[in-house]
LOROKOL-286014 format. One line per 3 residues: number of its first residue (from 1); for each residue x, y, z of N, C-alpha, C. Coordinates in steps of 0.02 Angstrom, whole numbers. Atoms other than C-alpha are relative to their C-alpha. Layout:
N
NUM = X:Y:Z:X:Y:Z:X:Y:Z ~ ... $
END
This chain:
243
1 = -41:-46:38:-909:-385:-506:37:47:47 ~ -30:-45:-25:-769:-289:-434:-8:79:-10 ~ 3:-59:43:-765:-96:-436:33:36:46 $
4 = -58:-28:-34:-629:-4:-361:13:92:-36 ~ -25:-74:20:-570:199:-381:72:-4:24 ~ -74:-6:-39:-374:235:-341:16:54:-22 $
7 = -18:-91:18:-308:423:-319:85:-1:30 ~ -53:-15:-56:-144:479:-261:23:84:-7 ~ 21:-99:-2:-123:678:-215:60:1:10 $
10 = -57:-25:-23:30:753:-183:-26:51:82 ~ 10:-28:-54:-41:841:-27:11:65:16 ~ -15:-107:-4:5:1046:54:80:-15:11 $
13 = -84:-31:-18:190:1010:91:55:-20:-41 ~ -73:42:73:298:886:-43:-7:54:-59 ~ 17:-15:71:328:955:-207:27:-16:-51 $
16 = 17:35:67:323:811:-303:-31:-57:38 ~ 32:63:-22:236:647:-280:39:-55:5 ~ -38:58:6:325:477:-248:-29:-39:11 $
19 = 53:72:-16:194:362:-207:-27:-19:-102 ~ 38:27:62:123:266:-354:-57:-71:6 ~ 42:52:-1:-21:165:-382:-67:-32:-53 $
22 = 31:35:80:-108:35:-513:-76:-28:39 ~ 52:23:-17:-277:-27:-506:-27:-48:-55 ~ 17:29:63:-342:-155:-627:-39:-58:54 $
25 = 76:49:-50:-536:-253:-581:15:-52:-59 ~ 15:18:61:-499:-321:-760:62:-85:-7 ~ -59:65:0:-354:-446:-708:70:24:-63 $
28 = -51:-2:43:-175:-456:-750:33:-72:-21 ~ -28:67:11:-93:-609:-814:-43:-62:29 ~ 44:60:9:-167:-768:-738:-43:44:88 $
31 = 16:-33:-50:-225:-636:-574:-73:40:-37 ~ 52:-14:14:-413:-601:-575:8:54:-4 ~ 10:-52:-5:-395:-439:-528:88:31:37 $
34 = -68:-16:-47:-232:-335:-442:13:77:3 ~ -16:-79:-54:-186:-153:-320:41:-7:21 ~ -58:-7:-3:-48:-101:-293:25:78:39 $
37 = -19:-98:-27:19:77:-175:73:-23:21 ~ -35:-17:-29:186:104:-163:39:49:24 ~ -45:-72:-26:278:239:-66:57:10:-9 $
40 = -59:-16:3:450:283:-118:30:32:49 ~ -45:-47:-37:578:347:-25:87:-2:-21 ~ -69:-14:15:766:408:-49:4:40:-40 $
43 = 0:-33:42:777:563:-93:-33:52:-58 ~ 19:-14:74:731:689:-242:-30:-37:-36 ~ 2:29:49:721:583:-371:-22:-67:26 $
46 = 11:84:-29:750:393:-286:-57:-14:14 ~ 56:20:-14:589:401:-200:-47:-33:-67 ~ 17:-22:64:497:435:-367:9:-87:-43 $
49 = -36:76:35:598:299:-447:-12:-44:29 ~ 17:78:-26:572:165:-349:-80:-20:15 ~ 65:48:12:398:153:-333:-38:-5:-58 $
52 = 2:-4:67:373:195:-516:37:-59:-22 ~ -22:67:24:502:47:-545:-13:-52:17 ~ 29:44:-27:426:-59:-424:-73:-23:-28 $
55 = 57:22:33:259:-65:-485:-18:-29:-72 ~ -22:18:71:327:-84:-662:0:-68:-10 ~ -43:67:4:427:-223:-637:-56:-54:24 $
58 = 62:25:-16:271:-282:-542:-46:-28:-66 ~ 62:-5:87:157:-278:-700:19:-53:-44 ~ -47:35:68:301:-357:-816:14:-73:43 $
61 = -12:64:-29:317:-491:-682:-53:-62:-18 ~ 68:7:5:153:-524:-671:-22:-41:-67 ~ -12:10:91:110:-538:-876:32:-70:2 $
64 = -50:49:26:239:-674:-894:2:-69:69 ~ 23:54:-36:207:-796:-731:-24:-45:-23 ~ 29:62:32:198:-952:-752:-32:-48:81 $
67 = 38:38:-70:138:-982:-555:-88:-23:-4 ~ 79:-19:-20:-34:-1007:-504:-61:-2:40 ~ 37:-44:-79:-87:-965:-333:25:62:6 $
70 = 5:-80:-10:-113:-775:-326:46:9:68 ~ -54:-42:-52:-3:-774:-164:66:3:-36 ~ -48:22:53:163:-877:-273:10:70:-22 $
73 = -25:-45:34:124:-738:-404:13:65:36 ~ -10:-95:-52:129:-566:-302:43:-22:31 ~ -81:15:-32:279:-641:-186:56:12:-62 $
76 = -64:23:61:385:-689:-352:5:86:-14 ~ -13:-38:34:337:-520:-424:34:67:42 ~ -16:-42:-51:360:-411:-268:87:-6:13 $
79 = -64:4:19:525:-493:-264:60:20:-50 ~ -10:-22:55:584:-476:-433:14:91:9 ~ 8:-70:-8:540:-275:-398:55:4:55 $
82 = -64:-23:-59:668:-289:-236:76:-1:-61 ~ -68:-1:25:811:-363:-349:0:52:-52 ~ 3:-49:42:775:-226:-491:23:62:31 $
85 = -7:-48:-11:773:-82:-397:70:-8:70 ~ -63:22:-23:909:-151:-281:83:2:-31 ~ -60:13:57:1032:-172:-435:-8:66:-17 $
88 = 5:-80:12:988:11:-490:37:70:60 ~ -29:-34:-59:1020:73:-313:75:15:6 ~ -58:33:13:1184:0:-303:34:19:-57 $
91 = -22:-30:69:1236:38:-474:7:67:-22 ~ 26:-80:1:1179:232:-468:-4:21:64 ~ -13:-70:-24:1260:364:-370:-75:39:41 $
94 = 95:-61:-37:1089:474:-362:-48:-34:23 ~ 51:46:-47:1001:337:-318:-4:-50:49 ~ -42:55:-57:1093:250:-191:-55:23:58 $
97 = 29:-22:-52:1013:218:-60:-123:-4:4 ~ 86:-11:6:805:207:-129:-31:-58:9 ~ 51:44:-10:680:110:-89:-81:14:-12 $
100 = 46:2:4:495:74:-83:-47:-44:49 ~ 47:66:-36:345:4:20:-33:-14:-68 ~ 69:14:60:224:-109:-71:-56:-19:51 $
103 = 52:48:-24:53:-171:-18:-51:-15:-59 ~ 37:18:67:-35:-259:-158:-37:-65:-3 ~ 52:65:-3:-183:-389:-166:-23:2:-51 $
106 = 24:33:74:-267:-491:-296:-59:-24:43 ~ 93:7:-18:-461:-530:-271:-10:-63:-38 ~ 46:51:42:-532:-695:-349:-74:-24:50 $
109 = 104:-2:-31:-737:-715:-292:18:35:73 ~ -10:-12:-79:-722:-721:-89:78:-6:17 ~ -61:-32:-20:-532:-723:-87:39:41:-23 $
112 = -46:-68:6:-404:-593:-58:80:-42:18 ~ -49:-9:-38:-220:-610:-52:43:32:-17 ~ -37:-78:-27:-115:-475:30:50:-28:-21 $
115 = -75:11:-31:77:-464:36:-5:90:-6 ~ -45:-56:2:179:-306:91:41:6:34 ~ -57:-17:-19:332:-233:132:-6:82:34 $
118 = -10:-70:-39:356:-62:241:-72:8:39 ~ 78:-28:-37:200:37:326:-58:24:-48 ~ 57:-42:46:79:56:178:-40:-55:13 $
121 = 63:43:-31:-69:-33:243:-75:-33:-45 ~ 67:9:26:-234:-133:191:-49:-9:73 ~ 76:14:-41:-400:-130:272:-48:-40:-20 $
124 = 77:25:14:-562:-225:283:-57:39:43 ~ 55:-34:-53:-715:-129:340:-78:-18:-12 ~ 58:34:1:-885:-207:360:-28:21:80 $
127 = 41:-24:-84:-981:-118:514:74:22:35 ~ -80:-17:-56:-777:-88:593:54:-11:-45 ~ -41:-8:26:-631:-53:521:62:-37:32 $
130 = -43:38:8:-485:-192:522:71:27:-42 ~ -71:-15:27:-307:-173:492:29:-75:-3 ~ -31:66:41:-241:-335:380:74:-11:-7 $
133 = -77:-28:-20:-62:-262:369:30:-6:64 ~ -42:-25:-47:67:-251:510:40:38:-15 ~ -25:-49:20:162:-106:486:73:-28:11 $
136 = -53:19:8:347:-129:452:51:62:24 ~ -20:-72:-36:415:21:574:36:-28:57 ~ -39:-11:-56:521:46:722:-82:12:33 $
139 = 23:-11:-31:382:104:795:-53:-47:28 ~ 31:64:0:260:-44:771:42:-52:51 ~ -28:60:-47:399:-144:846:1:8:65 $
142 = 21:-27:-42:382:-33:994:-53:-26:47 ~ 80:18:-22:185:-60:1013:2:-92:14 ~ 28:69:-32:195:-235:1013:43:-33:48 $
145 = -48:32:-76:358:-255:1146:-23:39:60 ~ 39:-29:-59:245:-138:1251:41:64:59 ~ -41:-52:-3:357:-6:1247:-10:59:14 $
148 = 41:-55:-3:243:118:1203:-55:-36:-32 ~ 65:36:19:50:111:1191:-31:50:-93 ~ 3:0:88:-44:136:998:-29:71:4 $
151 = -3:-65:20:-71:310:1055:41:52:7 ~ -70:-44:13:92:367:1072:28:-20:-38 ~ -32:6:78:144:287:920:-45:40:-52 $
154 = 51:-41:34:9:396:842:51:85:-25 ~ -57:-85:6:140:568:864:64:-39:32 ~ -57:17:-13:295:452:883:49:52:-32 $
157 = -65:-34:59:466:561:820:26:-52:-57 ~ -30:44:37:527:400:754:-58:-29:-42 ~ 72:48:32:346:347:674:44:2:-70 $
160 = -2:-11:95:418:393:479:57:-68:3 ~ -34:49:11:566:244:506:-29:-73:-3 ~ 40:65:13:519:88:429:54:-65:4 $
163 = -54:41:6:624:-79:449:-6:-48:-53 ~ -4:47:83:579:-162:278:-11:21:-41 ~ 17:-35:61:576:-101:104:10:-51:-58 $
166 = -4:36:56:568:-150:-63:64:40:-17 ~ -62:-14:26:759:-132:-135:71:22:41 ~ -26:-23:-20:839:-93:1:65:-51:27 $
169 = -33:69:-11:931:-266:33:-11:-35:-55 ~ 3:29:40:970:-398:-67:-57:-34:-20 ~ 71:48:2:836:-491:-21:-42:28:45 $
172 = 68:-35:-32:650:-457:42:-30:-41:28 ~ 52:20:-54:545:-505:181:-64:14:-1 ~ 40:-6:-18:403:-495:161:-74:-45:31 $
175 = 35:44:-53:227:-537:266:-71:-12:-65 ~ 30:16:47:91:-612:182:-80:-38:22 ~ 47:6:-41:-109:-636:240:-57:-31:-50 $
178 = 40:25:37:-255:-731:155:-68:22:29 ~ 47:-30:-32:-425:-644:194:-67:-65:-35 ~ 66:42:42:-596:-731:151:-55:61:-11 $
181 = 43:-35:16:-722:-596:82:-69:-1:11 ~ 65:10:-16:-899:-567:141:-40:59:-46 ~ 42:-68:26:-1043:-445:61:4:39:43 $
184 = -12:-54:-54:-1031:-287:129:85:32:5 ~ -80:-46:-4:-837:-273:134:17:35:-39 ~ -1:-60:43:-761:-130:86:97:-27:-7 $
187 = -59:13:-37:-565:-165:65:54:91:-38 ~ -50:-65:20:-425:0:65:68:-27:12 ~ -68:-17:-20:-263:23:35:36:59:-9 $
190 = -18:-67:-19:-160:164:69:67:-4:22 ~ -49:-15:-33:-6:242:97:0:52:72 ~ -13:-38:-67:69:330:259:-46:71:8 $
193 = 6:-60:15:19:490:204:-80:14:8 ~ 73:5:-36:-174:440:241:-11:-9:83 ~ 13:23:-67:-177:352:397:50:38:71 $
196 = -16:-49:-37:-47:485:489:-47:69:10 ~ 56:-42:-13:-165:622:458:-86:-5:-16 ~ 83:16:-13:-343:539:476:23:-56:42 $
199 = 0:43:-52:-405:439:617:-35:-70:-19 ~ 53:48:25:-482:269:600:-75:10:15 ~ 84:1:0:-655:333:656:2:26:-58 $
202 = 19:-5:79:-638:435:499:-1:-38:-48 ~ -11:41:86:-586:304:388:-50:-51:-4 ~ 64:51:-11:-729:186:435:-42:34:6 $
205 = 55:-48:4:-844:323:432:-23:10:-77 ~ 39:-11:83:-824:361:243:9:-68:-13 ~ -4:61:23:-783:167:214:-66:-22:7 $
208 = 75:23:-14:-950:125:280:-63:33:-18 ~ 15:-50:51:-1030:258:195:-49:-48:-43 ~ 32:9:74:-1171:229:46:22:35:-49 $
211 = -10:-18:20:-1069:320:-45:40:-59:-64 ~ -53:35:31:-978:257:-210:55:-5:15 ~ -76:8:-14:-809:213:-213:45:54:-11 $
214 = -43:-72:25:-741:361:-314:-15:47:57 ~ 28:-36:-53:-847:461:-188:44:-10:70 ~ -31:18:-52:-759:369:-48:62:6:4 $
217 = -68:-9:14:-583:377:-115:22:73:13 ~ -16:-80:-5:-601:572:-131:0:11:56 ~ 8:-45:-46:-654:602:21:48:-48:52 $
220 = -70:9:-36:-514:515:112:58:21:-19 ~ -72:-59:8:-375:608:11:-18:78:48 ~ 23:-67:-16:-481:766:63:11:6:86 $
223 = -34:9:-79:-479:703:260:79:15:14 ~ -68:-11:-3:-286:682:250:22:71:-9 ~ -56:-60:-17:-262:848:190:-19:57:26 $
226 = 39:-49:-60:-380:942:299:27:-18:60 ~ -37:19:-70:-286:835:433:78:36:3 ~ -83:-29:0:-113:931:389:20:-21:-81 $
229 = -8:13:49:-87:854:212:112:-2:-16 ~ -76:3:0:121:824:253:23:-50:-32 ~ -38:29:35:147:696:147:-49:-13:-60 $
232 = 46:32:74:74:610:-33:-53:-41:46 ~ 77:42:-18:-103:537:-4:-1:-47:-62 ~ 19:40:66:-126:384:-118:-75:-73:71 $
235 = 47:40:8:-273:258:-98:-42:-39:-36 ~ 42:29:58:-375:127:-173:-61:-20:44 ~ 39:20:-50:-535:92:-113:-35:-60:-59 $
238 = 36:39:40:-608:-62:-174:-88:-34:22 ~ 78:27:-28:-803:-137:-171:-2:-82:-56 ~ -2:54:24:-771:-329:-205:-75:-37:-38 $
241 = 57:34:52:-938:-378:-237:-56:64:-6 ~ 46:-69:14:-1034:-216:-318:-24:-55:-58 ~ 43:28:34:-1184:-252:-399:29:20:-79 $
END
C-alpha cells in the first residue's frame, strides 16, 4: 500500500504561491497511482497559471488515455499540458511569456516512472539519498562540461535559469527514467524552493527518519524555511510500500 503526504508553503519572501501539486495513492485513469510538483514561472499571475493549468490539463489527460504503459501516459499528458499552456501564452498579453516545470511519477508494485521538465527534482532514499532527475538549468549544464564544480553551482548567480519548461515552446523535451523499487525506499519530489535552501545531508536525514510521511514532509518545508525560505516550498514525500 502506498502512502504519501504533499505540502506546498509559500515560504518568508513570495507573496503568493505558484508551485502546485497533486497527490493521488488511489490511481488516476488506467495509472495506479500519480505526483505531480510543478513550479510556475512568468510573472504575477503567469507563474500561478501555468502550473495550476499544467497539472489540470494533466489530470484531464490522464482520465481519458487510452495508452497503457505509465511512461506513454505521463509523456502524452505532460505534453498535452506544454501545447495548452503554450496556446494561452501566445494568445494572452499578461501571460506571454509563462511557463512551468513538471516532475511527476506513477508507482505500480516495484515500479516507478519519472518524466520531467525544468529543475524540480525526484529522489530515492534508502540508507543515501539519490537524485533520479537531471536538472534542466544553465547551471547543470555547467557541472557536467566541468565548468564549474557541484559546489559552486550550489550559490551560482545564474542557478534560478532553467533551459526547459513546460509551455514555453511549441514542443517539449522532456527526460524520462524507469526506477525499480525496493523496501525501505522513501521516494521525494520537490520543487527548487527545497533543495536551494536545504542540504542533501538534511534531506536524507529526515527521509531516513522513522518518522511518518506527513511528519517527514513538514519537516522539510520547515528546513527550507529556516534555510532562508526565498522561494515556495512544495513536496511530496512518498512511502511506496507502507504497511
Amino acid at each position: 500500500m502506498i502512502r504519501s503526504s504533499a505540502i506546498t508553503d509559500i515560504g518568508l519572501r513570495r507573496y503568493n504561491n505558484q508551485d502546485f501539486v497533486y497527490a493521488s495513492n488511489l490511481g488516476v485513469g488506467r495509472l495506479d497511482s500519480l505526483f505531480i510538483v510543478a513550479d510556475g514561472m512568468g510573472g504575477h499571475n503567469g507563474g500561478g497559471t501555468a502550473s495550476d493549468l499544467a497539472v489540470e490539463t494533466m489530470l484531464s489527460r490522464i482520465r481519458e488515455s487510452v495508452y497503457e504503459g505509465m511512461r506513454s501516459i505521463l509523456l502524452d499528458a505532460v505534453e498535452e499540458a506544454n501545447r495548452v499552456i503554450h496556446y494561452l501564452s501566445v494568445s494572452n498579453d499578461e501571460l506571454k511569456g509563462m511557463g512551468t516545470t513538471i516532475v511527476c511519477c506513477a508507482i505500480s508494485g516495484s515500479d516507478m516512472e519519472v518524466v520531467n521538465v525544468g529543475d524540480s527534482r525526484l529522489y530515492v532514499c534508502n540508507d543515501r539519498l539519490t537524485q533520479i532527475t537531471v536538472d534542466h538549468s544553465l547551471v547543470e549544464e555547467m557541472v557536467r562540461a566541468g565548468e564549474i564544480s557541484r559546489r559552486e553551482a550550489r550559490n551560482h548567480p545564474d542557478k534560478n535559469i532553467i533551459t526547459r519548461a513546460v509551455g514555453v515552446k511549441e514542443e517539449v523535451n522532456a527526460d524520462c527514467f524507469h526506477v525499480r523499487l525496493e523496501r525501505g525506499d522513501m521516494v521525494l519530489l520537490c520543487s527548487d524552493g527545497l533543495t536551494n535552501m536545504t542540504d542533501n545531508r538534511m534531506i536524507g536525514q529526515i527521509l531516513d527518519s522513522s518518522l511518518p510521511v506527513e511528519e517527514k514532509a513538514r519537516q522539510l518545508v520547515e528546513s527550507a524555511n529556516k534555510g532562508g525560505g526565498r522561494d515556495n516550498i512544495s513536496v511530496i514525500v512518498i512511502d511506496p510500500f507502507a504497511a
